[in-house]
SEZAGU-857719 format. One record per residue (C-alpha): residue in three letters; x, y, z. Coordinates in steps of 0.001 Angstrom, whole numbers, plus 524288, in hexadecimal, padded with zeros to 5 digits. Layout:
N
alaXYZ
...
This chain:
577
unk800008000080000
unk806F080CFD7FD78
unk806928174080837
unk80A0A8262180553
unk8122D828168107B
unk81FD28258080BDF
unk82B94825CC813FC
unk83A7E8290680D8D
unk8417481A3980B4F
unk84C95819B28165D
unk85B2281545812F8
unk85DBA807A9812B5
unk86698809AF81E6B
unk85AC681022826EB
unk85292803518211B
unk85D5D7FB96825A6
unk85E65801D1832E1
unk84F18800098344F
unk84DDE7F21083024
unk8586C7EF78837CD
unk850CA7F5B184500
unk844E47EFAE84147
unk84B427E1A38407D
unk8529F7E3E984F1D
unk844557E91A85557
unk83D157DD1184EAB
unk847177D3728549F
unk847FA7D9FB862AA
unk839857D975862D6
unk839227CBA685F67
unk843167C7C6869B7
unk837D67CB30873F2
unk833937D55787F81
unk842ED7D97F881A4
unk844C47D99A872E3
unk837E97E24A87175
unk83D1A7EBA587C4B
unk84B7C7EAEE875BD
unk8431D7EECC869C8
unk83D3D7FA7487084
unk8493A7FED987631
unk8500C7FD97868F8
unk84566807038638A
unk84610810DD86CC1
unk8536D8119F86C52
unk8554E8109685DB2
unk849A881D2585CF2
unk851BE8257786892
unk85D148227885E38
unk855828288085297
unk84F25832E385944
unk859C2839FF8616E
unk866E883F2485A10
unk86BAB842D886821
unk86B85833B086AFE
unk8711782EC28602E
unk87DC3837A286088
unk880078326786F8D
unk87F7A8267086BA8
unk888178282D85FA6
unk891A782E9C86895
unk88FD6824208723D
unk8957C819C186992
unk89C1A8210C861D3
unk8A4D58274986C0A
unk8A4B981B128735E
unk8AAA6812DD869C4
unk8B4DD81D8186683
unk8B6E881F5887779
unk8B745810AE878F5
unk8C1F880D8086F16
unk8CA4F816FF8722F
unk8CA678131088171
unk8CD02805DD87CE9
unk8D7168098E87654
unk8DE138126C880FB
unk8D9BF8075C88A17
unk8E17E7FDC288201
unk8EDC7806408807A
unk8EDD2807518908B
unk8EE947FA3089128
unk8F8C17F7BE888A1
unk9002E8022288D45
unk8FF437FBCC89C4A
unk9011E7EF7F89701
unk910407F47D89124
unk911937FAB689D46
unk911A77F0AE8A47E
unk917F97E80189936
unk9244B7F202899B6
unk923E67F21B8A8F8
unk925457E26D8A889
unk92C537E01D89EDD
unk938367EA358A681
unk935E17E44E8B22F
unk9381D7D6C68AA95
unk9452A7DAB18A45E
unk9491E7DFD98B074
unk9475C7D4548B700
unk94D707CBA68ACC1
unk95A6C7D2798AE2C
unk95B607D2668BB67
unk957977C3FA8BC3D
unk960667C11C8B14B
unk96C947C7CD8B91E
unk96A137C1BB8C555
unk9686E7B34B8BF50
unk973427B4258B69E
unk97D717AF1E8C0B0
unk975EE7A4978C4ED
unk974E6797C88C144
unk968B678D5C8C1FF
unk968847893A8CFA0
unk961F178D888DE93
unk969507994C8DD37
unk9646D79E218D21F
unk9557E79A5C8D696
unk958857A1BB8E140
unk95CCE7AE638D9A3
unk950CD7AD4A8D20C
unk9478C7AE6B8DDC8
unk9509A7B9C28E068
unk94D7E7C03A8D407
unk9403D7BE408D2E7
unk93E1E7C3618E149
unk945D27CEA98DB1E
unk93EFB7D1A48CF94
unk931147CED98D4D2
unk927B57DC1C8D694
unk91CAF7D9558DF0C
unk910377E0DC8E07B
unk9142D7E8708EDC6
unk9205A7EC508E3BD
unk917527F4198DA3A
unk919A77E9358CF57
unk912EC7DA928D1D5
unk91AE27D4D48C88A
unk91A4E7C73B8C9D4
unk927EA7C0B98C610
unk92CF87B2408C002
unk939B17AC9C8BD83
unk938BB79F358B702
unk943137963D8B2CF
unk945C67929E8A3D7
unk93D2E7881C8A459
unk9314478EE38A7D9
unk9314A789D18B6D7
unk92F737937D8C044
unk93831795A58CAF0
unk936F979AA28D99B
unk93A0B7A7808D543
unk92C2B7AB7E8D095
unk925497B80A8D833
unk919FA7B4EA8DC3C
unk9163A7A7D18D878
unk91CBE79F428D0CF
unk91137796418CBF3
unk9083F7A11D8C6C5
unk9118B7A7888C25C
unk917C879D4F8BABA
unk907997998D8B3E3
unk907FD7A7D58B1C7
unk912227A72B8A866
unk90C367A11889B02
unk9144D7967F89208
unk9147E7A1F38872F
unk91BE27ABCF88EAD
unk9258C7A325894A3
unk927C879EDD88608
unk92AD67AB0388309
unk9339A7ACA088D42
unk93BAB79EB08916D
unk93B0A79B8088148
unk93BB77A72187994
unk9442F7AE9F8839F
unk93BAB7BA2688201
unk934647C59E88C65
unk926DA7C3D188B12
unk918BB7C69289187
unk90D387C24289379
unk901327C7E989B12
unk8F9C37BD158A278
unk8F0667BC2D8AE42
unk8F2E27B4708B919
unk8F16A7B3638C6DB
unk8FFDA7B5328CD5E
unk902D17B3FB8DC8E
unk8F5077B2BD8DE8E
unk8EFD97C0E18DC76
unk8E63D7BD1B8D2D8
unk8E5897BCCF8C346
unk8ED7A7C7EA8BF9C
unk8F2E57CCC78AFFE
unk9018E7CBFA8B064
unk90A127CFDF8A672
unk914D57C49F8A682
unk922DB7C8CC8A082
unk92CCC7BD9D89F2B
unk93ABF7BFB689AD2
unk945B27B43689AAB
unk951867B5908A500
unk95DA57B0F78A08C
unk966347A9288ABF8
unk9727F7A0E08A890
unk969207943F8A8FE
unk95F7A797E98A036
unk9534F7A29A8A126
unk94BB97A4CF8AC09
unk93D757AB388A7B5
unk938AD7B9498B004
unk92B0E7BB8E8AEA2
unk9246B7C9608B362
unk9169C7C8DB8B7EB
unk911FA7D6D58B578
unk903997D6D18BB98
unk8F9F77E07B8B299
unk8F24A7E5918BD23
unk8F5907F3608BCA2
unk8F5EB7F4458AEEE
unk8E77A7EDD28ACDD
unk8E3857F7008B933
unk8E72C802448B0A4
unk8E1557FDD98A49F
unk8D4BC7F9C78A9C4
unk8D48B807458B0FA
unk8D80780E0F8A3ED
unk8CCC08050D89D30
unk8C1B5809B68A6DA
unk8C59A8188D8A656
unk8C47181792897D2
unk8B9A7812B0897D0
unk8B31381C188A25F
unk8BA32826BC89A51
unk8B4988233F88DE9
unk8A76882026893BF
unk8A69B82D9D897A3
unk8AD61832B988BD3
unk8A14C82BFB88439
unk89788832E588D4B
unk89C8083FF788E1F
unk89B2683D6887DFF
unk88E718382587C9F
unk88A578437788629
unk88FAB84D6C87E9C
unk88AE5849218728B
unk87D788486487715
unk87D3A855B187C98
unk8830A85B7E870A9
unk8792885533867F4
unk86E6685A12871B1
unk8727F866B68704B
unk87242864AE860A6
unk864EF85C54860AF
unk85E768657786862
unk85C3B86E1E85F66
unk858F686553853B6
unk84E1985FBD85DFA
unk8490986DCB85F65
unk849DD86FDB8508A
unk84200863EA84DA3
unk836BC8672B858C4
unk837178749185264
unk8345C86EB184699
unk82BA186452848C9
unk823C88710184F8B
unk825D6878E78442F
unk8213286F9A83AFC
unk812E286D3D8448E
unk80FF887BA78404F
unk816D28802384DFA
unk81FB888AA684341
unk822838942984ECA
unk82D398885F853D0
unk83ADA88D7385429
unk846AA889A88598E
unk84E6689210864FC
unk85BF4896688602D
unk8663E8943986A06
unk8751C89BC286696
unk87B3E89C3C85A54
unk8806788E5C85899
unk87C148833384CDB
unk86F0E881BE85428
unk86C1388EFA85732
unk86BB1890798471D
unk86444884EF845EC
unk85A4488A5F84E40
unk85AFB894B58481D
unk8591A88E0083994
unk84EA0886FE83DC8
unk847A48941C84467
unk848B589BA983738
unk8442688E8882F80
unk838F688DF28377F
unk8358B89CC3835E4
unk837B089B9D82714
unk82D7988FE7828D4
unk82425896F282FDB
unk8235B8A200827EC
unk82236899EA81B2A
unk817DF8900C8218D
unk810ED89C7F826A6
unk8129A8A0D281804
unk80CC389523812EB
unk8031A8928281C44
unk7FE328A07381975
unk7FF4589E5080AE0
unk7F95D8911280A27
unk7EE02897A3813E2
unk7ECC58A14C80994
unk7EB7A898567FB15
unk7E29388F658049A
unk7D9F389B6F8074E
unk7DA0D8A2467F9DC
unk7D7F3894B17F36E
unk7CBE1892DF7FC1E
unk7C8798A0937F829
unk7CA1189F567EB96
unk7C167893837E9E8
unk7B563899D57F259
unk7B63C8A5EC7EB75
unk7B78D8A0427DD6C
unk7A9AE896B87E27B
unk7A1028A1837E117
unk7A4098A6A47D449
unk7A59D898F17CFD9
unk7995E896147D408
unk793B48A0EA7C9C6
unk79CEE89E637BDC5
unk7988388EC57C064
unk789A1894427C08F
unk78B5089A507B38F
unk794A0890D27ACF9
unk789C18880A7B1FD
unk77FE088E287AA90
unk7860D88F3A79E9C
unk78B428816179E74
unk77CD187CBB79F44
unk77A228877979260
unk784F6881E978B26
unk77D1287CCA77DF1
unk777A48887F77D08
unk785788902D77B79
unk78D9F88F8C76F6E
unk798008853976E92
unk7A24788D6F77408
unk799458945E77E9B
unk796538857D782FC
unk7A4D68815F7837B
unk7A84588D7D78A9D
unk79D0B8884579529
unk7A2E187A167966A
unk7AFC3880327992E
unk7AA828868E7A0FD
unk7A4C587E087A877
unk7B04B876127A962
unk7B7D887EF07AED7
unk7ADFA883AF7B975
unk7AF81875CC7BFF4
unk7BD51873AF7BE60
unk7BE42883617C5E7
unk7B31487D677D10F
unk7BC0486FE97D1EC
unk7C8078783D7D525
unk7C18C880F17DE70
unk7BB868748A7E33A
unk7C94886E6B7E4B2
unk7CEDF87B867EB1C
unk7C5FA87DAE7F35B
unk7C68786E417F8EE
unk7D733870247F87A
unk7D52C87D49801CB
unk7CD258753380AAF
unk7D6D986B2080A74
unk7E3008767B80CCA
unk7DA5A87D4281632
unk7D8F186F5881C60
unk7CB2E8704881EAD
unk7C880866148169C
unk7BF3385B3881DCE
unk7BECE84B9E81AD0
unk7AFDB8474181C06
unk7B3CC838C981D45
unk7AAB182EE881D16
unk7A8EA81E6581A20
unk7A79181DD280BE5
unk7A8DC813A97FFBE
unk7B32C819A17F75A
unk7AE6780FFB7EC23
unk7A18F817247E8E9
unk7AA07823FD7E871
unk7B4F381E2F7DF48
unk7A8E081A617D6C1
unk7A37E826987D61B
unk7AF4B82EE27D38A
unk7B1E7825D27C766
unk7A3EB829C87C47D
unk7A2F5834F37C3F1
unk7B231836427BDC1
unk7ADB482DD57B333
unk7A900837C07A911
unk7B57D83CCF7AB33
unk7BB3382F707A7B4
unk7B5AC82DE179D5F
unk7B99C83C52795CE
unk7C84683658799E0
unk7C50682A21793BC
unk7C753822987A13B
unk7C4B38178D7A648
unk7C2228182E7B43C
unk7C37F809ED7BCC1
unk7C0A6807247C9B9
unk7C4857FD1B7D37A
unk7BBA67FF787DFDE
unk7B8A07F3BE7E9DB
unk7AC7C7ED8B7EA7C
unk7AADB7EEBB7F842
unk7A9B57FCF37FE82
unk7B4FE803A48018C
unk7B11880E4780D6B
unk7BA0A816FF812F2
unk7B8498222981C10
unk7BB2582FAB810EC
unk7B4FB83BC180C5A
unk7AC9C835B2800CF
unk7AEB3842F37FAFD
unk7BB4C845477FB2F
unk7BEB58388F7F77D
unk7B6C8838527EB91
unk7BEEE844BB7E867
unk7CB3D83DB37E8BA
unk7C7C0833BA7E195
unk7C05183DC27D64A
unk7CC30844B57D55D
unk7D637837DE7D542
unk7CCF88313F7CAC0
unk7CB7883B367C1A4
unk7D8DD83F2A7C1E8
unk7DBF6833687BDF3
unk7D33D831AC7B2B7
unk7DA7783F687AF8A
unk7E7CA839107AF15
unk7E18682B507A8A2
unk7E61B82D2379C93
unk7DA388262479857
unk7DE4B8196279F71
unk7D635813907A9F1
unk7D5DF8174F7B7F6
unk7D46680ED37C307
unk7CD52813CC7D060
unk7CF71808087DB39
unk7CB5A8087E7E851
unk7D048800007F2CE
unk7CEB5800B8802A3
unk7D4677F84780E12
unk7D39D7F98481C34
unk7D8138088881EE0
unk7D64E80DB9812C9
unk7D06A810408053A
unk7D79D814797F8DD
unk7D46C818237E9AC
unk7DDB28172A7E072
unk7DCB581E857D178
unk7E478818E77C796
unk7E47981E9B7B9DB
unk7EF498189D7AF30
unk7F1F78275A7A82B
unk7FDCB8308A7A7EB
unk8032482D1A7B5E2
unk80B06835437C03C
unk81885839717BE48
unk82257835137C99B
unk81C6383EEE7D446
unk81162842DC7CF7D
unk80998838FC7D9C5
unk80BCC8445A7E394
unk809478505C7DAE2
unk7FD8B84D0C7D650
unk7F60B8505D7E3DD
unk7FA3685DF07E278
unk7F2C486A7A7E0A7
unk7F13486C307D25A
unk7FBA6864567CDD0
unk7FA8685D927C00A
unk8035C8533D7B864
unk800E7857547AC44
unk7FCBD864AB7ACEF
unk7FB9E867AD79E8D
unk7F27E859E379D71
unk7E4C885D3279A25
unk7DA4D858887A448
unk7CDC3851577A288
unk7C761853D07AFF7
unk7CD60861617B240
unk7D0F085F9C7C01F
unk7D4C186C717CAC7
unk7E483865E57CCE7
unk7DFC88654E7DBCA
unk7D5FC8564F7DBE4
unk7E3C784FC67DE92
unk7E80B859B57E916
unk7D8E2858347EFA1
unk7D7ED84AE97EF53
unk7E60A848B17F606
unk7E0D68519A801C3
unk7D23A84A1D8013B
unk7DAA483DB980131
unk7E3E6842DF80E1C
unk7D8358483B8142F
unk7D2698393E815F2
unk7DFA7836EA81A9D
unk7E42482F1880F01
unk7ED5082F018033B
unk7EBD2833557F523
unk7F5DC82EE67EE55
unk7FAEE82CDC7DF54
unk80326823377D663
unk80873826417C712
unk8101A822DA7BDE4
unk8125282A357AEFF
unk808F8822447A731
unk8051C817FE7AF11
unk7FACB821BF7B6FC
unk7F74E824727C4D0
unk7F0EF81F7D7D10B
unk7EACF8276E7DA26
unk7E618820477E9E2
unk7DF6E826AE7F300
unk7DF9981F4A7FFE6
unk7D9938231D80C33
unk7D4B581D03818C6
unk7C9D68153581AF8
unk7C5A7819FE82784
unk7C83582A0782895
unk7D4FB82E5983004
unk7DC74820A082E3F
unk7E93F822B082AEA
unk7EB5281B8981C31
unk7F84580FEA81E88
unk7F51B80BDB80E6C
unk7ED1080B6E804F8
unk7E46F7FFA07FE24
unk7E7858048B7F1F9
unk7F75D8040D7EBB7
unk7FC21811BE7E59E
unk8017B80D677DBEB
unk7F9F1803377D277
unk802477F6107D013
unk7FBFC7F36C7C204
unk7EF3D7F6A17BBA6
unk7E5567ECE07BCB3
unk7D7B17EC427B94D
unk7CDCD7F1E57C2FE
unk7C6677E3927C4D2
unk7D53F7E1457CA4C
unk7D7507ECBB7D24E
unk7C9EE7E9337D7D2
unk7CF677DB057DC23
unk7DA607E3A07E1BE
unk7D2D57EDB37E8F2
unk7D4127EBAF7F81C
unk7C59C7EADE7FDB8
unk7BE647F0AF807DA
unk7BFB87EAD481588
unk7B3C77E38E817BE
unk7AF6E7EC29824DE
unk7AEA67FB8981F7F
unk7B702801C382988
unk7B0B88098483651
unk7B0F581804834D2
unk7BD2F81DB483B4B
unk7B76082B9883D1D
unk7A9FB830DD83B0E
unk7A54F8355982D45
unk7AB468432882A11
unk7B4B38434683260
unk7C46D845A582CC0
C-alpha cells in the first residue's frame, strides 16, 4: 500500500548500526526478565547517548584520555622497574666480584684439606651481609662438584634447592657470571624473590662456585608503590579531564539549548523569542545572529501575514462584489440566450458565447470564493455515513455528455456491496467531478477507468485515464493554483485552473490524501483516499498509486477489495469535522 509520508533513505552504515541494535534488543529480550531489563537499560542509555552532546564528549574523553593516561603509566611503570631491577643487578653483581677476589686471594695458598674447609667458613662468615647489616644477602660457597659445603650463610639445604641445574651450568661448566631471579623460601622467612648471582672461584684444586642471594624486596616495594601512585595519579588525571571537558562543553551547549528552545518557540508563532547577549565572545555573536534572524523573520512573517490577510480579503471582495452585477449581466445574457432563433446568425453566436463564458466567470468566482473560505480557514466538513458508489455513478452521469463530445469512454469498477464511509457527500462528489473530468480532458480519446475500493479504515477512488501523462514532477504541480501542463493546449471542459487545488484541500479536510501518478504517454492516475470513520488517521490505502497493468474492468472488479460485512459504527455525530 503506498503511504505519502516519506522519510529521506539513511546510509547503509546508519542501516547497519540500526539492524545491528535491533538484533542485540531482540536477543536480550529473548534471554528472559534480566535480558528484558538489560534491554531497557540498553535503550535508555543508547537514547541519553543520542540526545545529549555534553555526554557523549565525557565519555569520548573518558576513554579516550584513559587509554592515552593508561599506556603511558604503563610504560613509566615498566621503565621503574627495569631501572630497580639494574640497580640492584649492578649492586650484586659488585658485591659478587668483590667477593670473588677476595675469596680467590685468601684460597690461593691453600690446598684441599681441613684447613682449607676451615678458611672457607672464614670467608663466607666474612663476606656474608645480614639484614641487621643493611644488606640480607644470603651467601654460598660450593665445591666443583656442585656439593655444598659448611660454609653456606644461612642454610645450606635451601640454599643449595635454591640454586637451579641451569645456573650452576653456567657457572661450574661454562665458567661464566650469571643470574637468575627465583623465589624461594630461605632461612625460613617465607617465599621471598631473590636475585641469585654466581661467579666461579679459582683455588689451586679446582673452582669453588660463590653464589649472591640478592632478596627483591625493596625493589618490588618501590615498584608496586610507583604502580599504585600512577595509577591514583592518572585516575585523577582522567577526572580532572572528563570534568573539564564537560564543563567546557556546558558552557558551549548551553547556548545551542537556548537557541533551539528559542526556536522551537519561534516557530509555535511565539516570534517575540530572543536570545540574551552575554559579552563579546563567539556566543555573544551568535546570540546576536540569531536575535537579528529572528527580527528579520518577524518582520517578513508580519509582512506576509499582513499581505496574505490582504489577497484573502480583496479576493473575498472581489467575488461578493462582482455577484451582484453578475447576477444582472447573467439575467440579460439569460434572456437573450432563450431569443437566440430569432437573432441573425452572428447575433445568435455572439449569445452562445456568451453564455459560455458567463458560467465559466460564475465557476471561478464559485471556486474563489470556496479557496478564500478554505485560506480564511472557515471552511466546515458536514460529514456524514454515506455510499460513495451511488455518487461515483452519478458524477460519471452527469460527466457523460461531456464524454461523449471527447469521444470517451468512461469505465467503472465499483463493488457490488455498499461501500459507506463517514464524508461530506458534497464535497466528495466535487472531488471526484473535478478528478473525472479532468481526466477525460487529458484522455486523449482512450478510455478511463474510475475504481473504487474500501477496507477496514478507509475508502479510496482511483481515476485512471491512458492520455498524454505527467512529466517527472508534475504529480506534485498539478494541485497548484492555476497551474497547467500544457498551457497553450486547447480545453474541452474549460475548467477555472483551481478544481485540482479545491479538491486537494476537500480531500485534507476529511483528513485524507489526494494524490497522483504519470508517466509521458502512458497517462495518469489520480486516488483519493480517506477514512472510513471521520477523524481516523489514514496508515494506507485499499487502492495502489500506481496501476501494475491495465486490465479489463470485469478484472479490476475481481480485484476490488470489498466492504467489511458489518458497516462500521459512527465515530462522531453527523456534521461534525
Amino acid at each position: 500500500m503506498d503511504n505519502p509520508s516519506t522519510t529521506p533513505e539513511s546510509s547503509p552504515a546508519q542501516q547497519l548500526r540500526r539492524a545491528v541494535v535491533v538484533a542485540v534488543k531482540r536477543t536480550l529480550r529473548a534471554a528472559g526478565p534480566a535480558g528484558r531489563r538489560t534491554a531497557r537499560a540498553l535503550t535508555s542509555a543508547h537514547r541519553a547517548w543520542r540526545r545529549s552532546l555534553q555526554l557523549r564528549m565525557g565519555l569520548i574523553t573518558l576513554v579516550l584520555s584513559g587509554s592515552l593516561v593508561a599506556g603511558f603509566g604503563l610504560l613509566v611503570a615498566e621503565r621503574n622497574t627495569t631501572a630497580q631491577i639494574d640497580g640492584v643487578r649492578q649492586a650484586t653483581r659488585e658485591q659478587l666480584r668483590l667477593g670473588a677476589e677476595y675469596a680467590r686471594d685468601q684460597l690461593s695458598n691453600y690446598s684441599p684439606g681441613t684447613a682449607a674447609n676451615r678458611q672457607i667458613t672464614a670467608i663466607v662468615n666474612q663476606l656474608k651481609i645480614t639484614p641487621e647489616q643493611g644488606g640480607g644477602v644470603v651467601i654460598a660457597l660450593l665445591d666443583e662438584g656442585g656439593q655444598a659445603t659448611d660454609a653456606v650463610y644461612p642454610d645450606k639445604a635451601t640454599v643449595q634447592n635454591a640454586i637451579t641445574s641451569g645456573l650452576r651450568r653456567e657457572v661450574v661448566t661454562n665458567h661464566k657470571v650469571a643470574s637468575q631471579i627465583v623465589s624461594a623460601d630461605i632461612g625460613q622467612n617465607g617465599i621471598r624473590t631473590y636475585l641469585v648471582y654466581g661467579t666461579p672461584v679459582p683455588t689451586r684444586w679446582g673452582y669453588l662456585q660463590l653464589y649472591y642471594f640478592q632478596p627483591m624486596d625493596n625493589a618490588e616495594s618501590i615498584t608496586s608503590d610507583f604502580r599504585t601512585s600512577m595509577a591514583l595519579l592518572g585516575i585523577l588525571l582522567v577526572a580532572l579531564l572528563v570534568l573539564v571537558v564537560m564543563l567546557v562543553t556546558r558552557l558551549v551547549v548551553n547556548p545551542i539549548r537556548i537557541a533551539a528552545r528559542t526556536a522551537q518557540r519561534l516557530s509555535a508563532g511565539l516570534l517575540d523569542q530572543r536570545m540574551e547577549v552575554r559579552g563579546e565572545d563567539d556566543l555573544a555573536m551568535l546570540a546576536a545572529s540569531f536575535n537579528q534572524m529572528a527580527a528579520s523573520l518577524q518582520r517578513q512573517i508580519v509582512r506576509l501575514e499582513e499581505m496574505s490577510r490582504l489577497q484573502r480579503r480583496f479576493t473575498s471582495d472581489v467575488s461578493h462584489e462582482l455577484r451582484t452585477p453578475l447576477t444582472t449581466v447573467r439575467m440579460a445574457a439569460d434572456l437573450l440566450y432563450s431569443e437566440r432563433d430569432t437573432f441573425d446568425p452572428g447575433i445568435a453566436r455572439s449569445a452562445e458565447l456568451l453564455q459560455h463564458e458567463l458560467d465559466r466567470f460564475e465557476n471561478l468566482l464559485s471556486d474563489l470564493l470556496e479557496i478564500s473560505r478554505f485560506d480564511a480557514g472557515f471552511a466546515m466538513l458536514d460529514a456524514e455515513p454515506t455510499d460513495l458508489g451511488p455518487i461515483v455513478l452519478r458524477v460519471v452521469d452527469r460527466l457523460e455528455s461531456v464524454a461523449e463530445r471527447a469521444g470517451v469512454e468512461v469505465e467503472i469498477a465499483v463493488p457490488e456491496t455498499p461501500v459507506i464511509a463517514e464524508v461530506d457527500p458534497r464535497r466528495i462528489e466535487r472531488v471526484l467531478r473535478n478528478l473525472i473530468g479532468n481526466a477525460v480532458e487529458h484522455a486523449e480519446g482512450r478510455p478511463v477507468v474510475v475504481t473504487l475500493g474500501v477496507d477496514e479504515h478507509a475508502a479510496a477512488v482511483t481515476v485512471r485515464d491512458h492520455g498524454i501523462g505527467l512529466k517527472d514532477g508534475e504529480e506534485k504541480l498539478v494541485f497548484n493554483r492555476f497551474w497547467r501542463a500544457d498551457p497553450s493546449r486547447a480545453r474541452q471542459t474549460g475548467g477555472t485552473g483551481l478544481g485540482l487545488s479545491i479538491a486537494l484541500e476537500d480531500a485534507r479536510l476529511h483528513g485524507g490524501w489526494l494524490e497522483a501518478w504519470g508517466e509521458p504517454g502512458n497517462g495518469a492516475q489520480f486516488r483519493l483516499t480517506v477514512p472510513v470513520r471521520a477523524g481516523d488517521r489514514l496508515a494506507s490505502s485499499p487502492l495502489q498509486l500506481m496501476p501494475s497493468a491495465d486490465a479489463p474492468v470485469a478484472d479490476l472488479l475481481d480485484a476490488v477489495p470489498k466492504q467489511p460485512s458489518e458497516p462500521p459504527t459512527p465515530a462522531h455525530p453527523a456534521g461534525v469535522a
